[in-house]
N, C-alpha and C positions, 0 to 999 in steps of 0.2 A: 425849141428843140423837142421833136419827140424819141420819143421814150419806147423801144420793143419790150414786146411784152414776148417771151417764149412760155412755154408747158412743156412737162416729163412727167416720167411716172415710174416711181419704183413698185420694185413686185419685194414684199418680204413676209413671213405666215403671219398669219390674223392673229396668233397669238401674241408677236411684237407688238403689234398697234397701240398699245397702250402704254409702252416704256415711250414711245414717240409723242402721246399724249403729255402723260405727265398727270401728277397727281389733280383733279378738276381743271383740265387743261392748260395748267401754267405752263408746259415746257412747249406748248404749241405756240402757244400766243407768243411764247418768248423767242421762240425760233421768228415766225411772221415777223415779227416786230424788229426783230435785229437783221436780216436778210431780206428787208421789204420784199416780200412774197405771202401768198397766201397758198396753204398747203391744206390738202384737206385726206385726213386718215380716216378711212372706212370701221366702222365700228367693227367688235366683235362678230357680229349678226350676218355681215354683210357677206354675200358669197367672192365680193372683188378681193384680191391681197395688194393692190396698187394704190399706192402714197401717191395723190396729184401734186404738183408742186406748179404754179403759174408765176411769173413777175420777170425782171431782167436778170438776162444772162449771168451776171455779177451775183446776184442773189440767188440764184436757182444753183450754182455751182459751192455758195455756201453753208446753204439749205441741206444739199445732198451731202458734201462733205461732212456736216452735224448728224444728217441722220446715221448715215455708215458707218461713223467713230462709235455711236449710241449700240447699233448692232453689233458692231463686232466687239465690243466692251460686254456686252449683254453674254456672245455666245463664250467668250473667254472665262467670263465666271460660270455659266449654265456648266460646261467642259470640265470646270474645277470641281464641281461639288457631284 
């Protein structure tokens, strides 16, 4: 059986990039690892604002759903304080 491999790409500001990381990148690998995908966030540095996200459709769609919850949790407290 093969297996499709799809790509996306979120656009979100480079100042996020790092709640997606996670403290020495545990919350990436933890994302990859449970959505078999490989996502790759652009550092601070980088002028791109777009999260790759590569693997199957199944996991790209759980992937995006963790990060958007991540964001929109992030801008609900920035909003609070």
């Amino acid at each position: 059986m093969m297996v499709c491999e799809i790509s996306i790409h979120l656009d979100y500001l480079s100042i996020m990039n790092g709640m997606f990381v996670g403290k020495g990148g545990e919350l990436l690998r933890q994302l990859e690892n449970e959505c078999n995908c490989r996502i790759n966030v652009p550092n601070r540095d980088n002028a791109s604002h777009a999260i790759h996200i590569t693997g199957p459709r199944e996991g790209i769609e759980k992937a995006t759903a963790r990060i958007r919850a991540i964001a929109e949790k992030e801008a609900s407290l920035s909003s609070l304080g």
